[in-house]
C-alpha positions in Angstrom: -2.1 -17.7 14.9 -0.4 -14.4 14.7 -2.3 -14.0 11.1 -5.7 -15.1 13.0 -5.7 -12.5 15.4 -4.6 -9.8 13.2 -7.0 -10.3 10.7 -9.6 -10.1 13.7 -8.1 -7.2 14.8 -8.6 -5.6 11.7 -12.2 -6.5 10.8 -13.2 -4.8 14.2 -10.7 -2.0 13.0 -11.9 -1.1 9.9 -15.2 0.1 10.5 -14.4 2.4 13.4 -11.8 3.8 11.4 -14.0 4.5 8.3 -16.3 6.7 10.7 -13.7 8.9 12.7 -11.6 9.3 9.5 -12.7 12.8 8.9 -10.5 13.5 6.9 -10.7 10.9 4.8 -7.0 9.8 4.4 -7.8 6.2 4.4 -5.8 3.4 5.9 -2.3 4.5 3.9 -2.3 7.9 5.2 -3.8 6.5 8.6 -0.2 4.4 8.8 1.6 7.5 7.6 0.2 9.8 9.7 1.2 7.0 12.9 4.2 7.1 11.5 4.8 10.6 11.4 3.7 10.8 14.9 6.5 8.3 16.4 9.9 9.1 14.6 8.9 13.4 13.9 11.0 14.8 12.0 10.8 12.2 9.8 11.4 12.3 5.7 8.9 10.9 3.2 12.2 8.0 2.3 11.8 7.0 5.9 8.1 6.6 5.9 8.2 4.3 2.5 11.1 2.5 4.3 9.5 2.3 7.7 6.2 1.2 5.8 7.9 -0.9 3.0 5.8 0.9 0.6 7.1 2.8 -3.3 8.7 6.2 -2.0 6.2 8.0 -4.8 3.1 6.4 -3.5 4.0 7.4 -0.2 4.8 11.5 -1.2 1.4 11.6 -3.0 -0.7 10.7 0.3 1.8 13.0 2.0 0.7 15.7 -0.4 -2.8 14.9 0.3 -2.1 15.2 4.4 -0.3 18.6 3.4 -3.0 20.0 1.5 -5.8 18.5 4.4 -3.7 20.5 6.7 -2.6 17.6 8.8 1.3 17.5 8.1 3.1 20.2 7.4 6.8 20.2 6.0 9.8 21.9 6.5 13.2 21.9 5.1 15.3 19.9 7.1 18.3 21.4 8.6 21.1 18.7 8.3 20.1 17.3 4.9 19.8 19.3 1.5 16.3 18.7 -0.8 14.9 16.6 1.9 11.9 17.8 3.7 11.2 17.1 7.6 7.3 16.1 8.4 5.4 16.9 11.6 2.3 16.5 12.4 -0.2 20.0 12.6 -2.8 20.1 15.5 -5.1 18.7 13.4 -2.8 16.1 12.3 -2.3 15.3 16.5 -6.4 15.3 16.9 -6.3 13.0 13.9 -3.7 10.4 15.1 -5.9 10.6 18.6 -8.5 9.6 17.4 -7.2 6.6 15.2 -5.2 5.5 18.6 -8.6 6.1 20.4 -10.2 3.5 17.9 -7.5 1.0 17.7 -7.6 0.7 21.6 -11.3 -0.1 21.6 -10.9 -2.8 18.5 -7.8 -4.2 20.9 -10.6 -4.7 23.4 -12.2 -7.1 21.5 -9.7 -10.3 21.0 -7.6 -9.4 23.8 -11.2 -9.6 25.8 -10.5 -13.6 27.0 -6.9 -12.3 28.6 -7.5 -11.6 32.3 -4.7 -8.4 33.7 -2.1 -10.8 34.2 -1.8 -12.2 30.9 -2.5 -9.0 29.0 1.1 -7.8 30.9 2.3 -10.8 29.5 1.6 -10.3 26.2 2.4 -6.6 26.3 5.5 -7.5 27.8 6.6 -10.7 24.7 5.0 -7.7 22.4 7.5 -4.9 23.2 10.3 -7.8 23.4 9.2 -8.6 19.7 9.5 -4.8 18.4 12.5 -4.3 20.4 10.6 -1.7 22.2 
């Protein structure tokens, strides 16, 4: 069921996605970009191991956000040779926007929940992500 609705989700996704992406950083540097704006200051290991994606596929899309002006690094202070991440302005518009569109695509199979069982499955949601 849980592989149902998500691949519901995402065909309502995908198209809003493909017209606010301005940038066009595509659905990798979409999730990096998400990522970036939950855990900043984050290192590009972390995103590859928060994504479960190859640490070298995930620095080249960083370099893209870089040179896009999106993310901007810095060195980190704690850690030598690693390189913190934040997200620019733009990168912050960006991220809006994507959050802005995956809200309205929630919209459409959550649509048959009435306000007390969307709680409810907010609430078993965060208790599944430990959030």
């Amino acid at each position: 069921q849980i592989d149902r609705l998500m691949r519901r989700f995402h065909s309502d996704l995908h198209p809003r996605a493909q017209r606010i992406d301005e940038e066009k950083v595509g659905p990798i540097g979409g999730m990096i970009l998400f990522v970036i704006s939950e855990s900043s200051p984050i290192s590009a290991q972390e995103i590859a191991q928060t994504l479960g994606r190859d640490k070298s596929q995930v620095s080249r899309v960083i370099s893209l956000l870089v040179g896009k002006g999106l993310v901007e690094k810095s060195n980190a202070a704690t850690v030598a040779r690693r390189s913190d991440l934040r997200l620019t302005d733009k990168g912050l518009l960006q991220v809006a926007a994507f959050n802005g569109a995956l809200v309205d695509s929630a919209k459409t199979p959550l649509a048959a929940l009435d306000q007390n069982e969307l709680r409810q499955f907010s609430s078993l949601l965060s208790k599944i992500l430990g959030t």
